[in-house]
Backbone bond lengths (Angstrom), bond angles and torsions (degrees), N, CA, C in turn:
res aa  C-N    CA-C-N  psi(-1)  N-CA   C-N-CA  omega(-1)  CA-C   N-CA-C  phi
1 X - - - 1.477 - - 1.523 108.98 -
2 X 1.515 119.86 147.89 1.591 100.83 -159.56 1.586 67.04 -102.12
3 X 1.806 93.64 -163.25 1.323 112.23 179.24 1.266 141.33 -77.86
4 X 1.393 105.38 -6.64 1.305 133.65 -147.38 1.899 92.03 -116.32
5 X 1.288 116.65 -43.87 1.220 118.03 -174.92 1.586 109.44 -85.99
6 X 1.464 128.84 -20.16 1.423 138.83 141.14 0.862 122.50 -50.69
7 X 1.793 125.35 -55.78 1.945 107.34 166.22 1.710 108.98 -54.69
8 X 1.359 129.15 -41.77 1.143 131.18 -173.33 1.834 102.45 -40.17
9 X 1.383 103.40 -62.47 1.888 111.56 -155.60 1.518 92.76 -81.85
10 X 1.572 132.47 -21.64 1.124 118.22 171.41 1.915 107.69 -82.03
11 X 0.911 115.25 -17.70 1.686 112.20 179.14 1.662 113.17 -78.68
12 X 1.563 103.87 -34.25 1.405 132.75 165.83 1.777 96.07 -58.67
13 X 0.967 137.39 -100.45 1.292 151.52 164.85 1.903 113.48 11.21
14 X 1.513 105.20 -57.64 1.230 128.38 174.96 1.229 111.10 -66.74
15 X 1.427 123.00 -43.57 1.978 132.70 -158.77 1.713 68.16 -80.30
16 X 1.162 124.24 -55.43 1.956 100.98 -148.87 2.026 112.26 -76.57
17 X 1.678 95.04 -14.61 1.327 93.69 176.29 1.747 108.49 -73.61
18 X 1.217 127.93 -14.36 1.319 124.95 -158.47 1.713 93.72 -119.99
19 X 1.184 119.74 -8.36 1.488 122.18 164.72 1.411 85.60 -91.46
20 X 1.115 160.41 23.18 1.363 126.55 -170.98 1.713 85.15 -128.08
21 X 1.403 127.92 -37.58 0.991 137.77 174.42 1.719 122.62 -52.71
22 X 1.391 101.09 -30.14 1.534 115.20 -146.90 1.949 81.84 -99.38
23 X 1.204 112.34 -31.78 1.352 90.85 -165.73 1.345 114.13 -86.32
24 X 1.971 118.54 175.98 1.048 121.58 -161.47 1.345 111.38 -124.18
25 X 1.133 143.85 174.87 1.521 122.73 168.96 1.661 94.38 -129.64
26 X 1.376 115.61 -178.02 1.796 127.21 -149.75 1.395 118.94 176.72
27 X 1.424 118.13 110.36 1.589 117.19 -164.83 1.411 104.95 -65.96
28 X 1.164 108.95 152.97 1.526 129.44 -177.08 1.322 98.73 -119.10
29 X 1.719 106.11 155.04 1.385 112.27 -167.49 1.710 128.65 -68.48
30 X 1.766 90.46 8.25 1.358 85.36 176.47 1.628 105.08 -113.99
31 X 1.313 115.57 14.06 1.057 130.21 -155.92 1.595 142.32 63.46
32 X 0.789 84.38 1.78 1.887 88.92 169.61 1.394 117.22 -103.32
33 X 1.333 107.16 132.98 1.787 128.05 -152.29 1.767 102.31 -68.89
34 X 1.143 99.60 119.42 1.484 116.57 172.30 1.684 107.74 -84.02
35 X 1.554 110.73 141.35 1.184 99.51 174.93 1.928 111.17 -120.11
36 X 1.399 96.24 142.22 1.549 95.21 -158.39 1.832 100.41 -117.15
37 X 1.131 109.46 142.17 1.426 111.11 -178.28 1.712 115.19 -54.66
38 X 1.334 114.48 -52.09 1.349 126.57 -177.39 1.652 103.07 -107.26
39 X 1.322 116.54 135.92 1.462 120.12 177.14 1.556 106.79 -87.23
40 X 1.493 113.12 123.12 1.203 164.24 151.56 1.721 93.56 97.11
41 X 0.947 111.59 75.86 1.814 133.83 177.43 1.439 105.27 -169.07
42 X 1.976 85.11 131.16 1.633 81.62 158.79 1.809 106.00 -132.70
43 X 1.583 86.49 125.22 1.930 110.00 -154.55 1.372 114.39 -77.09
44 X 1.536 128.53 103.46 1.702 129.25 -170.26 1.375 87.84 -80.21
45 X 1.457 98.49 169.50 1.319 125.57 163.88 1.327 111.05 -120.23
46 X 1.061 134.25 129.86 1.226 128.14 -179.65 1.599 113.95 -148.36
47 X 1.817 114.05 173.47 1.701 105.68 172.73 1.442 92.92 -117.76
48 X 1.180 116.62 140.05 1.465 111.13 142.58 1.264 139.70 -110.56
49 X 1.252 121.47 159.01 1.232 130.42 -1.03 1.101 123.29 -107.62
50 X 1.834 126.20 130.49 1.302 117.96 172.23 1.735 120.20 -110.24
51 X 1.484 102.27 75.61 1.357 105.15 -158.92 1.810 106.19 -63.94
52 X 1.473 117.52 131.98 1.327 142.30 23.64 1.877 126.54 -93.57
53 X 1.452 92.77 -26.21 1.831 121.03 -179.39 1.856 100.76 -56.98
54 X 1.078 119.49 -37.22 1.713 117.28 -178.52 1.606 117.44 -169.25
55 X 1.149 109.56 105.51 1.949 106.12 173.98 1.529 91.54 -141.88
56 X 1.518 89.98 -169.93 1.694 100.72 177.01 1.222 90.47 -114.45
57 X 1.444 99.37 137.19 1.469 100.24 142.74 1.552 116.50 -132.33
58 X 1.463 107.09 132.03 1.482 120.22 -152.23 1.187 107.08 48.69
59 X 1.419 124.40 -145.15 1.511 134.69 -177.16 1.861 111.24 -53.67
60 X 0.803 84.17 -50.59 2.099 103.23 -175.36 1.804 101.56 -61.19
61 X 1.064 117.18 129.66 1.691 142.52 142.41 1.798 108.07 -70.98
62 X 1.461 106.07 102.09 1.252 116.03 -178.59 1.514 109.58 -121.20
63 X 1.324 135.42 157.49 1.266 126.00 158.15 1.624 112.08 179.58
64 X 1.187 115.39 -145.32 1.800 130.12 148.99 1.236 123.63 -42.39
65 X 1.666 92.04 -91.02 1.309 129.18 -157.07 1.943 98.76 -65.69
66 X 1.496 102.35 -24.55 1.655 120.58 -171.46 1.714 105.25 -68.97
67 X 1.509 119.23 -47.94 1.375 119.94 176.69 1.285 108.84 -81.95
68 X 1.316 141.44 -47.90 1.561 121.34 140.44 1.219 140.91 14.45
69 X 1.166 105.58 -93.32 1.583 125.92 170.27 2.088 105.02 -46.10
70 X 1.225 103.32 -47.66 1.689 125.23 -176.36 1.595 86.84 -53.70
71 X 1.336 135.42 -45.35 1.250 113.76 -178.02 1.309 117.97 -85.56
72 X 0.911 111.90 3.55 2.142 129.84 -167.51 1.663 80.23 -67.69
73 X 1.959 93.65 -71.48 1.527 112.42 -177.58 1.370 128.54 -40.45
74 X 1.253 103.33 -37.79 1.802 102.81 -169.06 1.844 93.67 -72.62
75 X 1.272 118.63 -37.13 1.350 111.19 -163.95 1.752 105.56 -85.20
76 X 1.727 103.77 -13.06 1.722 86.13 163.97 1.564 121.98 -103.81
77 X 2.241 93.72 17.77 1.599 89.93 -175.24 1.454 123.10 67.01
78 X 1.475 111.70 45.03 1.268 98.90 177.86 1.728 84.90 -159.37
79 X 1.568 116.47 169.71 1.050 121.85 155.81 1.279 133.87 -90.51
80 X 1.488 120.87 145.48 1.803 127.07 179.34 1.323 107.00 -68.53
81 X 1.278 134.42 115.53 1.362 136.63 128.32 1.670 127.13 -56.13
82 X 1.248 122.02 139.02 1.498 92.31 172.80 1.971 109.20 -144.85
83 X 0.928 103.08 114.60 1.470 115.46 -178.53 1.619 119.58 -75.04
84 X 1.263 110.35 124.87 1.600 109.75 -164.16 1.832 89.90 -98.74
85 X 1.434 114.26 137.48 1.461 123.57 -173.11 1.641 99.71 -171.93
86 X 1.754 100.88 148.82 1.049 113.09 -166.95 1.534 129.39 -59.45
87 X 1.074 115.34 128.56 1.505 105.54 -164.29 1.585 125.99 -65.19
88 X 1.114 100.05 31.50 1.638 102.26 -177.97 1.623 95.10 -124.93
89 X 1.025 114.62 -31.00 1.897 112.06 173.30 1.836 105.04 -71.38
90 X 1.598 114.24 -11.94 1.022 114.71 178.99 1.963 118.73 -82.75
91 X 1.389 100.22 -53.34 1.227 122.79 -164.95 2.016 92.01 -76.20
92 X 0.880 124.51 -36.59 1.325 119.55 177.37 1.944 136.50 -97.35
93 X 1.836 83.20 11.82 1.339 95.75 156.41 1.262 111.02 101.13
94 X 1.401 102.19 -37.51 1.874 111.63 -165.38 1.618 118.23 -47.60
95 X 1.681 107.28 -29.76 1.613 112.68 -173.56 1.566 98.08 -78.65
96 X 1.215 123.69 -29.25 1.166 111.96 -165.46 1.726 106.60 -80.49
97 X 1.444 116.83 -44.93 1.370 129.64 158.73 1.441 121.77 -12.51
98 X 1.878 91.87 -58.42 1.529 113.75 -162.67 1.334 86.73 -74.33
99 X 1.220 172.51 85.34 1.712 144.52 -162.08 1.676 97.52 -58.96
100 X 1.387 104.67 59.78 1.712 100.32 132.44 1.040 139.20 -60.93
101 X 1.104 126.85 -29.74 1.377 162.53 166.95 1.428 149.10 -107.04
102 X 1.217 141.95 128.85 1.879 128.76 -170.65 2.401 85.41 -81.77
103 X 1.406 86.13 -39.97 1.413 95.90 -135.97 1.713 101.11 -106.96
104 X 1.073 141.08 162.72 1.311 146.33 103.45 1.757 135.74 -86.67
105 X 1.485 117.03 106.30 1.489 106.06 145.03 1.098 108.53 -127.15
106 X 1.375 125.23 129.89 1.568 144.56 129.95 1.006 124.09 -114.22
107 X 1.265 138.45 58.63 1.206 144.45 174.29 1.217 124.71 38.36
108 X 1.869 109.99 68.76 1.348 130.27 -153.50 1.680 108.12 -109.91
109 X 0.941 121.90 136.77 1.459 126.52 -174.24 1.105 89.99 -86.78
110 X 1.885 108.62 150.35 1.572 110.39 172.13 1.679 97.31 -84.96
111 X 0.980 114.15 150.58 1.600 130.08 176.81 1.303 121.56 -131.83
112 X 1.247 131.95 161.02 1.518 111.29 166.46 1.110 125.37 -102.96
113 X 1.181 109.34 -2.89 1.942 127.53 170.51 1.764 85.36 -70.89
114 X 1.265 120.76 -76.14 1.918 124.56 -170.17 2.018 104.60 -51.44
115 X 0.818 98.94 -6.33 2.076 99.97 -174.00 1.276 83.44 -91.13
116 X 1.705 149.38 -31.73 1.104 137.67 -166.45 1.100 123.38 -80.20
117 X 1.619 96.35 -23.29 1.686 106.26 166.90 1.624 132.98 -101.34
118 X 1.322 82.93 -2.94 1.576 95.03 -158.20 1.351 108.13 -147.10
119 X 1.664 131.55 146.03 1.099 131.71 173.05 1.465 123.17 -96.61
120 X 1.605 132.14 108.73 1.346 107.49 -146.77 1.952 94.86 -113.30
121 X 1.495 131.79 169.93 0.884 127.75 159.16 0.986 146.15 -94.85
122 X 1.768 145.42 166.77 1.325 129.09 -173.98 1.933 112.52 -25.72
123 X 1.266 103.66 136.69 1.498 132.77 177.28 2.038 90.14 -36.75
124 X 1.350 123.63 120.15 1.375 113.78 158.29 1.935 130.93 -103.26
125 X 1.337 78.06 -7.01 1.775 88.29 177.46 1.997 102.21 -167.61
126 X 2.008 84.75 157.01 1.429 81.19 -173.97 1.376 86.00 -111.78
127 X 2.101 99.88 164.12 1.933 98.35 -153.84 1.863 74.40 -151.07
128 X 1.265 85.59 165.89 2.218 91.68 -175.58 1.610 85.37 -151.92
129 X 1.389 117.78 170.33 1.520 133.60 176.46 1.433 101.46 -75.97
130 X 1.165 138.22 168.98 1.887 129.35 144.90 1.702 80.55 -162.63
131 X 1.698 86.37 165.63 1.511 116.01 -170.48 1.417 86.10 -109.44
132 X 2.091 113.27 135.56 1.116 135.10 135.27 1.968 119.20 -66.89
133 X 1.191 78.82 143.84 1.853 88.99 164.55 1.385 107.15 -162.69
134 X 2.024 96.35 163.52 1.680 97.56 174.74 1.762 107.11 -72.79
135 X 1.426 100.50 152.07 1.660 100.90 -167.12 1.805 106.02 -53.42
136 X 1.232 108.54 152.50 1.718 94.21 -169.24 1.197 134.92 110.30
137 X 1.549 94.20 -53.30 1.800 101.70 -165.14 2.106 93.45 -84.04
138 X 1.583 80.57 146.96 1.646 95.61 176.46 1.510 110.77 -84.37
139 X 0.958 119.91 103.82 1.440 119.82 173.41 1.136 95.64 -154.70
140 X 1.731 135.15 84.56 1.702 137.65 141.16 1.468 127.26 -65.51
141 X 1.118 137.55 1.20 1.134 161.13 171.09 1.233 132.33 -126.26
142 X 1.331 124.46 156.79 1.591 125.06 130.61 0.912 123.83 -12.08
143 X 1.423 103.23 -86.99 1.676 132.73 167.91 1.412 104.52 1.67
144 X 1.322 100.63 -75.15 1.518 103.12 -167.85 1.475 148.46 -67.71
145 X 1.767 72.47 -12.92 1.741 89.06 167.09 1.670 109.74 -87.02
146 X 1.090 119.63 33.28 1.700 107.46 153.85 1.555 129.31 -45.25
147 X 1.097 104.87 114.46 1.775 91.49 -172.67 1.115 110.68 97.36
148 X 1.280 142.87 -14.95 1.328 139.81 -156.45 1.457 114.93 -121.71
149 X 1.336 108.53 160.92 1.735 116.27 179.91 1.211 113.90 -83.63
150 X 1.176 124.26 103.01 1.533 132.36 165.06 1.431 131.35 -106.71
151 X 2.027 105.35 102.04 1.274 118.65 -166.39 1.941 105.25 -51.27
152 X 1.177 89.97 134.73 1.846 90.04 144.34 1.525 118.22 -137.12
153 X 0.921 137.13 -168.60 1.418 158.50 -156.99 1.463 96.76 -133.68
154 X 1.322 112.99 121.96 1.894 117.59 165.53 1.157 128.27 -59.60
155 X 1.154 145.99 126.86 1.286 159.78 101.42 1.806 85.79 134.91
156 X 1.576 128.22 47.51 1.103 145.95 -168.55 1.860 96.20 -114.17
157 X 1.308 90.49 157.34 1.761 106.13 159.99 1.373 134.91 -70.12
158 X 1.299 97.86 -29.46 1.841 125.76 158.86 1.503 97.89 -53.00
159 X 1.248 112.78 -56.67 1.598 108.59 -167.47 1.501 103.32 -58.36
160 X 1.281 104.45 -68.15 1.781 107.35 -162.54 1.530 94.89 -47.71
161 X 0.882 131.70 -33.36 2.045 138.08 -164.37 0.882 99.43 -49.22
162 X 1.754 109.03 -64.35 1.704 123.22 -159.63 1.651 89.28 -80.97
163 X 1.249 145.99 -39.50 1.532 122.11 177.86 1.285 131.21 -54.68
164 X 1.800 88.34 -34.56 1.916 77.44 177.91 1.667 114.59 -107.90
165 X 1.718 113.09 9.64 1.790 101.53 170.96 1.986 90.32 -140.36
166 X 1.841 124.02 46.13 1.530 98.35 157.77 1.561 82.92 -149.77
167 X 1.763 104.68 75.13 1.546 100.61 -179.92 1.353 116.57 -77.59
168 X 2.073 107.85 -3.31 1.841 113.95 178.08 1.433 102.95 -75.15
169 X 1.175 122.59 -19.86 1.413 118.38 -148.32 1.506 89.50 -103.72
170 X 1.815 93.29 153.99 1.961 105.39 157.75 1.440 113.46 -94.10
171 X 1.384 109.30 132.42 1.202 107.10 -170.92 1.848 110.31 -89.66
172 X 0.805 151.15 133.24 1.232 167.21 -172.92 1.476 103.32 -98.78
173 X 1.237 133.28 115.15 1.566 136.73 172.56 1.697 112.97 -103.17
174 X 1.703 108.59 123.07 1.475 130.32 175.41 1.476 109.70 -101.64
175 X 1.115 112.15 136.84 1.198 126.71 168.25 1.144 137.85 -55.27
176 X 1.781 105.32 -32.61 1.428 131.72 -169.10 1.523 102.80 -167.91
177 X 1.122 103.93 159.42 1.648 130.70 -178.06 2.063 95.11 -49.93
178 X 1.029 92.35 -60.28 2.066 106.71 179.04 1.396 97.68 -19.79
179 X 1.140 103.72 -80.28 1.883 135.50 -145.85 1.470 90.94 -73.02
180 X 1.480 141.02 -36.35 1.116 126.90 166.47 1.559 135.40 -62.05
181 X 1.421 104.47 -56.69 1.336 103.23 169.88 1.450 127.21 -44.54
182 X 1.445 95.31 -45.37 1.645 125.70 -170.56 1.600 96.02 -30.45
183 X 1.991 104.19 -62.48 1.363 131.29 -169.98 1.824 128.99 -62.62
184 X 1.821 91.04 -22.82 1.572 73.59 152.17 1.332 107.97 -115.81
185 X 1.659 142.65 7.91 1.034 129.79 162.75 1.807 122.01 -36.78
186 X 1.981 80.02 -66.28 1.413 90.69 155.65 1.663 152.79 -81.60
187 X 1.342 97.07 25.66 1.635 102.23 174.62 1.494 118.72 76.71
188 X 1.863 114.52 -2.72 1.451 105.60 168.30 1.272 128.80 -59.40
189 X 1.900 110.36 -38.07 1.494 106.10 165.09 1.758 116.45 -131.73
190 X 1.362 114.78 152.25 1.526 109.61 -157.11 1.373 101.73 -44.39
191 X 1.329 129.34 -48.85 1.671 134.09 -121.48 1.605 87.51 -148.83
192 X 1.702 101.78 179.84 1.691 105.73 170.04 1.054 88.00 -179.05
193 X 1.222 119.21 116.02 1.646 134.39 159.80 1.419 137.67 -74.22
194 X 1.487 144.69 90.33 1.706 139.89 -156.60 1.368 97.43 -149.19
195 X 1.225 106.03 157.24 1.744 114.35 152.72 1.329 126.04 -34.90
196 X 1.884 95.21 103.02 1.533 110.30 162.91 1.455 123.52 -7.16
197 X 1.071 138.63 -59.31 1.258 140.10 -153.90 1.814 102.60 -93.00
198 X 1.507 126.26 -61.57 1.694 104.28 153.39 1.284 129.50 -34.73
199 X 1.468 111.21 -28.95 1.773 109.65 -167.66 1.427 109.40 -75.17
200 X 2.181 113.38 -39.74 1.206 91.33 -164.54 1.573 103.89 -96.14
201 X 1.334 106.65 -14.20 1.881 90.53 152.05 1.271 138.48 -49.88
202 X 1.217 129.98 -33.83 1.369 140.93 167.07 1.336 91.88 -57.30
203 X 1.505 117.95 -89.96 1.398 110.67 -175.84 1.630 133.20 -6.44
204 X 1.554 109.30 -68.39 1.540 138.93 -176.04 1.810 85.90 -47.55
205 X 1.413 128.17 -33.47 1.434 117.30 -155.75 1.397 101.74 -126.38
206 X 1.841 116.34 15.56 1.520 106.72 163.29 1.282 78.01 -146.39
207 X 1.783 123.36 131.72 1.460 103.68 -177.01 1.409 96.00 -105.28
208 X 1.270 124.24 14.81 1.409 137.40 -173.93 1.699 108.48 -95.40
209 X 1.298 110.80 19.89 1.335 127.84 155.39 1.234 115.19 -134.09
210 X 1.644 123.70 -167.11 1.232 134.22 165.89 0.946 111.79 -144.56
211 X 1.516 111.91 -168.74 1.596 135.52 141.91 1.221 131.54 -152.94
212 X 1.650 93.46 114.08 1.871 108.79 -159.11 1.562 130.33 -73.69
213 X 2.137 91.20 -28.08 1.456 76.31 160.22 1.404 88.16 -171.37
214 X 1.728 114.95 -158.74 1.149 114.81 -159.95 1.335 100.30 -153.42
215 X 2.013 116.17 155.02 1.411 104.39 -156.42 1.654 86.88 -124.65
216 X 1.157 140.55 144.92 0.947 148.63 -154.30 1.736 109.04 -105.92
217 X 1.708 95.55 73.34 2.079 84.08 -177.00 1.445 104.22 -102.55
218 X 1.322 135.50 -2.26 1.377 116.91 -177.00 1.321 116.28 92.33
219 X 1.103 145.11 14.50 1.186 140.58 -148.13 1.853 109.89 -94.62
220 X 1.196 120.31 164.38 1.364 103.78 -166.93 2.021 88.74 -151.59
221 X 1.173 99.03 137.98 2.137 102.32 172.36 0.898 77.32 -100.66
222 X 2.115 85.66 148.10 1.484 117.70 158.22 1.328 99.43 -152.90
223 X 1.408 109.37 158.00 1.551 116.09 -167.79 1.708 102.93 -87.59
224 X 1.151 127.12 159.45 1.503 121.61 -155.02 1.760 102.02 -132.50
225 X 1.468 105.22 116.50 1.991 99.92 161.05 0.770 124.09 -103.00
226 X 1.378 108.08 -169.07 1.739 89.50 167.56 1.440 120.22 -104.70
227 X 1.478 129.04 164.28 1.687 138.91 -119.97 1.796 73.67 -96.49
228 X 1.663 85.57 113.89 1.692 104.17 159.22 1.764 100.55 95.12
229 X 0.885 122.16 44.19 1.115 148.38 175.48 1.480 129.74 -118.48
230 X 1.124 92.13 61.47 1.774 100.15 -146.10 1.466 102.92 -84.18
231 X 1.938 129.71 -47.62 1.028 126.02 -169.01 2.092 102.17 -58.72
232 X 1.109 121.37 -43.75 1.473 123.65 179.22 1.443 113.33 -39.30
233 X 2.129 103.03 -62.87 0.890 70.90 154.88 1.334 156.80 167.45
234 X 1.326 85.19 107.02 1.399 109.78 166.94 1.681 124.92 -60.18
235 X 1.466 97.02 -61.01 1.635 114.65 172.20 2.042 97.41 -53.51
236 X 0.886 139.91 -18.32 1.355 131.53 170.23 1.725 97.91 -82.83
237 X 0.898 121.58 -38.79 1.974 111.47 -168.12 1.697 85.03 -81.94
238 X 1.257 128.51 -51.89 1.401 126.87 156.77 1.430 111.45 -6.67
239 X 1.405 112.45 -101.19 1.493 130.97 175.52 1.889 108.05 -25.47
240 X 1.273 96.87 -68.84 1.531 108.96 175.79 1.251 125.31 -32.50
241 X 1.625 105.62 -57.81 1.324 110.84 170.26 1.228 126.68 -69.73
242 X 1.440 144.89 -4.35 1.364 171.10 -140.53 1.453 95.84 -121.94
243 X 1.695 104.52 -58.33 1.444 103.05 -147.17 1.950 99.72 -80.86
244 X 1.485 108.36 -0.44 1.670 118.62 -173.17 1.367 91.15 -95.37
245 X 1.194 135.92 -44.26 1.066 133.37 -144.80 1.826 121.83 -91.48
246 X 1.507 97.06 -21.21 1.431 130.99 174.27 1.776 114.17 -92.72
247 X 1.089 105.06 -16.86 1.694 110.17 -158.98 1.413 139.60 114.21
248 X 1.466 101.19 -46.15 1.394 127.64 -168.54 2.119 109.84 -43.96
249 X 1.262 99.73 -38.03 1.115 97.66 -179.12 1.284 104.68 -90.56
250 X 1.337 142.49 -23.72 1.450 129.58 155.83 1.224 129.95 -45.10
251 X 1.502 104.49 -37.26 1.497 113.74 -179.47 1.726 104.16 -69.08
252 X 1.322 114.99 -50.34 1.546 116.46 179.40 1.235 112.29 -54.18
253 X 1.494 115.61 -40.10 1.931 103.50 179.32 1.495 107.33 -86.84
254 X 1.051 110.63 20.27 1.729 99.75 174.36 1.802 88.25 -110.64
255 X 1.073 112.26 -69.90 1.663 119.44 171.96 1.859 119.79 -24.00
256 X 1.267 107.68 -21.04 1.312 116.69 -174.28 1.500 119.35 -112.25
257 X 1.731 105.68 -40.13 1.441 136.10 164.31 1.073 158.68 -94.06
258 X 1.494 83.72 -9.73 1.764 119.84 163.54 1.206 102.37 79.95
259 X 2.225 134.21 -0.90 1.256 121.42 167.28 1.213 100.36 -151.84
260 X 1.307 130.10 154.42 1.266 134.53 134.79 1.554 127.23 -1.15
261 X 1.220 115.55 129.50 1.748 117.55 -175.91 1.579 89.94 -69.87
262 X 1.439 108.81 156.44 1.784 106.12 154.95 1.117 106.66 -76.82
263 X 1.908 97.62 167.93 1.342 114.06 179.04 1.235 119.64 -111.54
């Protein structure tokens, strides 16, 4: 081990003894003690912005995925914190590791590359790829972007999509949900590929885009802990299942989506 990778696992070593100290634990509704990074918080991880599931508006982080989690909290009695961080420290586990976090939602597809890092819970929404464009332009396909700039979003499902079916197209890499839209609003790249449900919100609120069509992968969110974290969560598929079964989550996807999920 050189020296350099020894200060590393001894600096590592120290951060988890003083995370280990700092945290609190908190009965869950089935009774078995949840353990939470910060005492009487329970801490999201999230990116922003993924408008409708999480953005700011003004001071406040509002969204989907945001009143969600708010019921996780009310049923472990505690309040949501929620920390905005890059979505690749999210999807690969590391925030949860670090206990930056109890929780992840950002509107994360379950995957089986992300199950390796991460423990995720019952499926909470179903999500598909679709292509943005400026209103007008013909681009229903792939296909058609031969030659053309096609935004994606990093370390996203959009991305892997467009790698393995828009081999005409240049792909253009965003950092965040923001910087993409932004880019075909403004004509930097033809097209932009993300989760159906951000895309046609954007749309509904720039009508000077669209969305022409949609690619059919199956994809399903789930909120993410960390691997072996079972009492958390559980009491989240808990909540979840409660909150379908009562209404509560109908009311949120109409409140966010303007309808009812299908059945």
């Amino acid at each position: 081990m050189s020296r350099i990778s020894l200060t590393a696992a001894l600096t590592a070593a120290v951060l988890a003894a003083v995370t280990a100290c700092t945290s609190t634990k908190t009965t869950a509704g089935n009774g078995d003690e949840v353990e939470l990074v910060h005492s009487g918080k329970l801490t999201t991880c999230t990116h922003l912005p993924y408008m409708p599931f999480q953005y700011k508006k003004g001071k406040e982080v509002v969204g989907f995925d945001v009143d969600l989690v708010d019921l996780i909290a009310k049923d472990l009695d505690v309040e949501q914190e929620i920390v905005d961080t890059p979505f690749e420290g999210i999807q690969t586990g590391e925030d949860l590791n670090a206990s930056k976090c109890d929780l992840a939602a950002a509107g994360m597809t379950i995957t089986s590359v992300r199950e390796k890092n991460l423990d995720f819970s019952r499926p909470y929404f179903e999500a598909t790829q679709a292509l943005l464009v400026k209103k007008g332009a013909e681009y229903d396909s792939l296909d058609d972007l031969e030659g053309k700039k096609l935004g994606v979003q990093q370390s996203t499902t959009g991305e892997e999509y467009a790698k393995k079916h828009a081999d005409g197209a240049k792909t253009v890499q965003f950092e965040d949900l923001g910087l993409l839209l932004t880019a075909v609003k403004t004509g930097k790249v033809d097209a932009g590929i993300n989760d159906n449900g951000v895309l046609y919100d954007y749309a509904k609120k720039n009508p000077d885009t669209e969305v022409t069509t949609e690619f059919d992968t199956g994809e399903q969110y789930g909120i993410g802990v960390r691997t072996g974290n079972d009492a958390l969560r559980e009491q989240i598929d808990k909540t979840l299942k409660k909150a379908k079964s009562d209404g509560r989550y109908d009311k949120l996807y109409k409140k966010w989506f303007g309808k009812e999920p299908a059945k």
